[in-house]
MIBA-712546 format. One record per residue: residue in three letters; x, z, y of N, C-alpha, C in turn. Coordinates in nm, 2 decimals, always signed. Layout:
<pts>
code; nxx; nzz; nyy; caxx; cazz; cayy; cxx; czz; cyy
Ala; X; Z; Y; X; Z; Y; X; Z; Y
...
</pts>
This chain:
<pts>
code; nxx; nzz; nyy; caxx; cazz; cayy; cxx; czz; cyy
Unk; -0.04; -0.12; -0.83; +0.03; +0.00; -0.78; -0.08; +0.11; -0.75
Unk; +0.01; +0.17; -0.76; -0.09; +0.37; -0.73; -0.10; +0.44; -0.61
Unk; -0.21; +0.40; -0.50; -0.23; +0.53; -0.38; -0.14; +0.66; -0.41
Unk; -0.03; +0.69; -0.37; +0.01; +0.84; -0.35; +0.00; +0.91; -0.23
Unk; -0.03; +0.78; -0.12; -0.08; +0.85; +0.06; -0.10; +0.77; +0.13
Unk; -0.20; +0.79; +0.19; -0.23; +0.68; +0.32; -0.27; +0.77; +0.44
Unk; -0.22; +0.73; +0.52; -0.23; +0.71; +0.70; -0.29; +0.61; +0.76
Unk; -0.30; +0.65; +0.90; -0.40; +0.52; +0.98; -0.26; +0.44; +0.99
Unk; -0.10; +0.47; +0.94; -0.01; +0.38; +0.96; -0.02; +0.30; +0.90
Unk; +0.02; +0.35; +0.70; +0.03; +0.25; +0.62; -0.03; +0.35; +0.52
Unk; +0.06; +0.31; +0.41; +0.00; +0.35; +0.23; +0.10; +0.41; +0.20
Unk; +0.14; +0.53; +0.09; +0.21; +0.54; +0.03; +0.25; +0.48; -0.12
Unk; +0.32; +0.38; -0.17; +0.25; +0.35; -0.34; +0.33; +0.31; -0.42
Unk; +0.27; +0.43; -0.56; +0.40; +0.38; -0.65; +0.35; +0.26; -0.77
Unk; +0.47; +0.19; -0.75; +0.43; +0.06; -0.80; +0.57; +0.07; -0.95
Unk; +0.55; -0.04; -1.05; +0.66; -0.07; -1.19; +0.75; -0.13; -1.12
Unk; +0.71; -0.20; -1.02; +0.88; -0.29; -0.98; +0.97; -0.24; -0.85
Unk; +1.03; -0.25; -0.79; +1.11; -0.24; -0.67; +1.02; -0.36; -0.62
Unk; +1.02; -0.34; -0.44; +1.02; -0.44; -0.40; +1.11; -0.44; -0.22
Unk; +1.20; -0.55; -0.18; +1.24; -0.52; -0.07; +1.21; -0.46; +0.02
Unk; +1.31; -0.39; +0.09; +1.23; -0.38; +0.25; +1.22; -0.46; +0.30
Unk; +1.12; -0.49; +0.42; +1.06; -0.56; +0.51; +1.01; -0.69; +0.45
Unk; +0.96; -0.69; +0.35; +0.89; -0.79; +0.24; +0.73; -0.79; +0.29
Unk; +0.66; -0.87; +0.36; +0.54; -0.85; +0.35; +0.47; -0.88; +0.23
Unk; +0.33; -0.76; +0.24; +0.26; -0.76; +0.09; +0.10; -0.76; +0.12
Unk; +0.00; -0.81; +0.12; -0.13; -0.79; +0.08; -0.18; -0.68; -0.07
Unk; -0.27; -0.60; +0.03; -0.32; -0.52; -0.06; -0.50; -0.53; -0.04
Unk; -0.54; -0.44; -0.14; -0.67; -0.39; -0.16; -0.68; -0.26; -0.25
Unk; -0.80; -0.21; -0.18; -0.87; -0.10; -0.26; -0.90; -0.19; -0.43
Unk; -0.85; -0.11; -0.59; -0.89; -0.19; -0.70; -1.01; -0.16; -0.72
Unk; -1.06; -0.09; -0.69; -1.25; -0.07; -0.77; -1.29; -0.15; -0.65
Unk; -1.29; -0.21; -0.55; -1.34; -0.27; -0.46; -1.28; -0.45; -0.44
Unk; -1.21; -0.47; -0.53; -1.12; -0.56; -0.55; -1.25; -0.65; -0.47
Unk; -1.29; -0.70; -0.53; -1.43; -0.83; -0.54; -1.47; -0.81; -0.40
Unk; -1.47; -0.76; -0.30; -1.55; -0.68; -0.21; -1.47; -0.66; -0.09
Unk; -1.35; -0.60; -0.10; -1.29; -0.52; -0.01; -1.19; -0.65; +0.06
Unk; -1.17; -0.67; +0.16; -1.07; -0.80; +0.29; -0.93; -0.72; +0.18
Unk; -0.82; -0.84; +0.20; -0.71; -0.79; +0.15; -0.65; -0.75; +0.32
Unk; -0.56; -0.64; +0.32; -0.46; -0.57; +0.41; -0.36; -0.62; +0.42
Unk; -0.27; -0.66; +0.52; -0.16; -0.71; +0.54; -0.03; -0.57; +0.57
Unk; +0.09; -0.52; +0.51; +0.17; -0.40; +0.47; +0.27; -0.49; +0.49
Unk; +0.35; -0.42; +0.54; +0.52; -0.43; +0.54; +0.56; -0.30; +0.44
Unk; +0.66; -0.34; +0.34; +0.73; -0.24; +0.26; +0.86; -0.19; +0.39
Unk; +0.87; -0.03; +0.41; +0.97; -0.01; +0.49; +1.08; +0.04; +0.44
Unk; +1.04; +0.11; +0.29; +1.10; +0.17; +0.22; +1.11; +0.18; +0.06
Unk; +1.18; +0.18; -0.03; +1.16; +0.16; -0.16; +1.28; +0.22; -0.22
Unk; +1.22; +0.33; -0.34; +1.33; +0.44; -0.36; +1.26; +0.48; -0.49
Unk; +1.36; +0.50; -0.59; +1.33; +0.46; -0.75; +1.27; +0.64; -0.77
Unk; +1.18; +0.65; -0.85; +1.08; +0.82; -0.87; +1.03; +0.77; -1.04
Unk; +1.20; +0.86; -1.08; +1.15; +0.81; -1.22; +1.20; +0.68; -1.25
Unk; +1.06; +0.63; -1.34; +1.12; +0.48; -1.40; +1.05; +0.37; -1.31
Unk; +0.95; +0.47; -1.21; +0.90; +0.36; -1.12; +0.91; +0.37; -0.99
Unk; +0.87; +0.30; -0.89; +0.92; +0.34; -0.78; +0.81; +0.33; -0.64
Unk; +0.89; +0.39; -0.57; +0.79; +0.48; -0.43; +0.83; +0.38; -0.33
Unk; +0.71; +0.32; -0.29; +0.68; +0.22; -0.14; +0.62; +0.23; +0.02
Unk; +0.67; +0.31; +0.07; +0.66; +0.29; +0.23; +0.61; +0.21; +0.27
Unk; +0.48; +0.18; +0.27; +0.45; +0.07; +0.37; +0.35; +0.08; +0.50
Unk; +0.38; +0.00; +0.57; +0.29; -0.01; +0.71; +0.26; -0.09; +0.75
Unk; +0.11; -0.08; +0.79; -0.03; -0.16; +0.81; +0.06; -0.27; +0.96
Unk; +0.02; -0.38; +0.92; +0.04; -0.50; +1.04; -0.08; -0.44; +1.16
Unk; -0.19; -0.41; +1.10; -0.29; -0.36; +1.19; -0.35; -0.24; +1.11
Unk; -0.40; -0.14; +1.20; -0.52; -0.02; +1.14; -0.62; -0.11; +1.05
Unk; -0.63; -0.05; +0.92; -0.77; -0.08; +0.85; -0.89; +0.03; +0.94
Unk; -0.99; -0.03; +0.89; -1.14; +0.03; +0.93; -1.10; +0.18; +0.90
Unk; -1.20; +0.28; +0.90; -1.19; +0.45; +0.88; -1.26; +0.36; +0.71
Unk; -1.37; +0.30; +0.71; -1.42; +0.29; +0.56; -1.34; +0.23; +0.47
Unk; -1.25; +0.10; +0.51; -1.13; +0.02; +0.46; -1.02; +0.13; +0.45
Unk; -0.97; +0.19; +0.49; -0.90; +0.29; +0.45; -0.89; +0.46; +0.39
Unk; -1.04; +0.45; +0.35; -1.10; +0.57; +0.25; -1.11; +0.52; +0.14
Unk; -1.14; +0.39; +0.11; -1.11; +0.33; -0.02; -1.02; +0.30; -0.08
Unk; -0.86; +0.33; +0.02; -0.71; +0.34; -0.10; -0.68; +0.45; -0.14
Unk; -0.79; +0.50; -0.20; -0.78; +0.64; -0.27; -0.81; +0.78; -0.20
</pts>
């Protein structure tokens, strides 16, 4: 999936699939993949943009200010 916005809440991201609300999901920064802790997200939202679609999600906990400059 694609960084479209991040807050100290959650991520904005558009992803190919739908995925439920309230689905938990692990993420990471990809150029940091090897490197970067994975994030624990709740999807709160998911709403089709196009042929792909836009994901609301929110952080179980705040990432670092440096862990969260790396999702774009």
């Amino acid at each position: 999936a694609w960084v479209l916005d991040r807050s100290v809440g959650g991520l904005c991201l558009l992803a190919e699939h739908p995925l439920p609300e309230g689905v938990p999901v692990k993420v990471r920064p990809r150029k940091q993949s090897g490197q970067a802790p994975w994030t624990d997200v709740t999807v709160k939202s998911c709403r089709r943009e196009g042929s792909q679609y836009e994901l609301g999600c929110q952080f179980h906990r705040t990432p670092s200010w440096n862990l969260l400059l790396q999702f774009g």
